[in-house]
N, C-alpha and C positions, 0 to 999 in steps of 0.2 A: 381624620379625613382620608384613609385608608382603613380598608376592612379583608382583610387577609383569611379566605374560607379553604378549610380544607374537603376534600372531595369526600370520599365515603365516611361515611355516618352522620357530616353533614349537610353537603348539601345534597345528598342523597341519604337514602332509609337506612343504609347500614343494613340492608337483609338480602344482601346478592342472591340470585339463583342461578342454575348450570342451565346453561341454553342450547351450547353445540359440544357438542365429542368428535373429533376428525382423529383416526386412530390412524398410523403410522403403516404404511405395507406390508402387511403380514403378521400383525398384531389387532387382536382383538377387541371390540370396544369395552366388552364386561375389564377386559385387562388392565387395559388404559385405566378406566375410571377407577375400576377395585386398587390397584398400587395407588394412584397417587392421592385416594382416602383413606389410604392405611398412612400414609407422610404425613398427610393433613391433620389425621386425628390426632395428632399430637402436638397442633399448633392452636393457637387461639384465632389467629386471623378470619375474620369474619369471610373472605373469599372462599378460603381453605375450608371455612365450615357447610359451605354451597356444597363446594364438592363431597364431603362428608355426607351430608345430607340426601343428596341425589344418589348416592349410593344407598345411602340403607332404604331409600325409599325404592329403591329397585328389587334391592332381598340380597345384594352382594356378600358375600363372605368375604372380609377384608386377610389380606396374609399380615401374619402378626411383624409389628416395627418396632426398632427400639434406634439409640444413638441418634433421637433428631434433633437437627442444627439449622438453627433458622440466619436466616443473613437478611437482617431488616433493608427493607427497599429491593431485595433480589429474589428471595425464595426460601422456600425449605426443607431441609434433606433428610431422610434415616435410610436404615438398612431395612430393606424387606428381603427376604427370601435369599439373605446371602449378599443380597447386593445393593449398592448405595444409590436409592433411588431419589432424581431431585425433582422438585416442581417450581416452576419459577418464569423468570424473564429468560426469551430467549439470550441475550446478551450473557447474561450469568452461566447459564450453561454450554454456549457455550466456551466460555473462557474456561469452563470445568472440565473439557474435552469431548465434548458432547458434541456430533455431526449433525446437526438440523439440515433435514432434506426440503429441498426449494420450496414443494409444495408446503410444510405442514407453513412455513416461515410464510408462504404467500396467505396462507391459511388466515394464519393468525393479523398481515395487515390485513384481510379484507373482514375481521372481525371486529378489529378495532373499529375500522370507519364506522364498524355499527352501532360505536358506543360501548362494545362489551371488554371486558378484561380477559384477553389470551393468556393461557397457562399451559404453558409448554413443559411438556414431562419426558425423563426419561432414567432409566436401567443403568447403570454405569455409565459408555458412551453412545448406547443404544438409546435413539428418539425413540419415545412410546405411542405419542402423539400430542394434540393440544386439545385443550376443555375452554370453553368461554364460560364466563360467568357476568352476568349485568345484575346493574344496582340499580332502580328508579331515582329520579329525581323527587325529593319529599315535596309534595303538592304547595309548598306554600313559598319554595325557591325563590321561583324565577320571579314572585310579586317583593319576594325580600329584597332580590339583587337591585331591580327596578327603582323600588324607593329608595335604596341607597343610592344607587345613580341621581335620582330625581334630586337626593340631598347635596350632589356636588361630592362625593364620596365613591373614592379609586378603590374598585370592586378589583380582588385578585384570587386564583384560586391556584391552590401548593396541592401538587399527591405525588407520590412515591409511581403510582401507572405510567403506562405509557404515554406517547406523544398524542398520538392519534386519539387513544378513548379518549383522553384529557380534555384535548377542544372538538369531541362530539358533545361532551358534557358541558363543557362551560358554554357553546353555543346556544344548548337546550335554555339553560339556566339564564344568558345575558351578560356572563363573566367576561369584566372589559381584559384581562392579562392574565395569562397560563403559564406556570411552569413546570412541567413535570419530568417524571422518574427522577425525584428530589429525596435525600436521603434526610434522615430525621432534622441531620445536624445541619445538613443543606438548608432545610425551612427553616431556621434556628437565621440562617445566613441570610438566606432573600429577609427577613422581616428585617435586618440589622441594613441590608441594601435601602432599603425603603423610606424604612431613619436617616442612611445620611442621605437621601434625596430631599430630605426636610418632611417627608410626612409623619404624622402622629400614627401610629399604626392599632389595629385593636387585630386581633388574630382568635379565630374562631377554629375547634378542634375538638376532637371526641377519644382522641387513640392513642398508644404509647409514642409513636413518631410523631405525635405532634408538642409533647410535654416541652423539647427545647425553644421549638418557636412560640409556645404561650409563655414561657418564664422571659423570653425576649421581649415580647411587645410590648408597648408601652399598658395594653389592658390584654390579657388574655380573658378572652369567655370559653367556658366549658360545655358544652354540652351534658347533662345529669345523667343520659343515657350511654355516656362514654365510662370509658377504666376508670380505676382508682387515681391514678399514677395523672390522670389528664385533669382530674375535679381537684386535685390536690394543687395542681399549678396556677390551675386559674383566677383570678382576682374576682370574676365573676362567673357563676356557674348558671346556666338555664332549668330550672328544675325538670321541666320535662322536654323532648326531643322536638317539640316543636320550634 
């Protein structure tokens, strides 16, 4: 009687695209985007590969990376060019010693409300700038979320993103309860919360952060289009992404 959905890959497409670039004062945009597709191509994160992508579809020459360190729910970091370039949640960087200037920070709320996912980059403690990336909602959501409602069935949606995209998203979709910037083991926690509220929980997921909260629930379903690491936990897996 609860249905626990996690946001990208399900109830969205899992195929983000790079929508805005806001480069930092006095830094370039080929800059901005080229470093932090050289961090990303080393990451699997379907975000990361937006930005990857809009790069080479530009003709970027990426500077070569290596040492990268991803911190699930925050971001991820290598070295390019001598120096330790991260991409991520503002909050992350900066506790890393990173100065975000007002604007790129105002930047990134006024991107959020648009639904997209801000990615704040930067050069050691040097801000580079932020990239958005948005995910469509999969055409067939918002009639999913509906009929569960319709069934008397407490619609919730977990993601690691921020606040703001979170419930531009779940508004889109119909999602009655949001919780985000949730770390794997966090969604592992809200399903276990839910349980002792007394609901039977079933938890829907596609991605490595979401494997603790499918081994939680009382049912995990997979999505078929998700990792190995997510079809391996699930009790039930959907053969294809719809």
């Amino acid at each position: 009687n609860a249905v626990v959905l996690d946001k990208t890959g399900t109830l969205t497409q899992g195929k983000p695209e790079l929508t805005d670039a806001v480069p930092a004062q006095g830094v370039a945009g080929t800059e901005l985007l080229a470093r932090a597709a050289a961090v990303e191509a080393l990451s699997a994160h379907p975000l990361g590969q937006a930005v990857v992508g809009a790069a080479q579809a530009r003709g970027l020459a990426l500077p070569p990376a290596s040492d990268a360190q991803a911190v699930p729910g925050q971001g991820v970091a290598a070295v390019t060019g001598g120096v330790r370039t991260l991409v991520g949640r503002a909050q992350w960087l900066a506790g890393e010693g990173v100065e975000m200037p007002r604007e790129l920070l105002d930047a990134g709320e006024r991107l959020s409300a648009e639904g997209k996912t801000p990615l704040f980059v930067a050069a050691g403690t040097r801000a580079l700038g932020v990239l958005a990336v948005a995910d469509g909602l999969r055409p067939e959501a918002a009639e999913v979320v509906a009929r569960l409602k319709a069934m008397n069935v407490l619609t919730v949606m977990l993601t690691g993103d921020n606040e703001r995209t979170a419930r531009a998203v779940a508004e889109k979709a119909g999602v009655e309860e949001v919780f985000a910037q949730v770390t794997p083991e966090g969604k592992a926690e809200k399903v276990r919360e839910l349980k002792a509220r007394g609901f039977k929980v079933a938890m829907v997921g596609d991605g490595i952060n979401d494997a603790p909260a499918l081994a939680e629930a009382d049912v995990g379903v997979s999505m078929g289009t998700g990792i190995d690491v997510a079809i391996e936990t699930g009790d039930v897996v959907l053969m294809r992404g719809d």
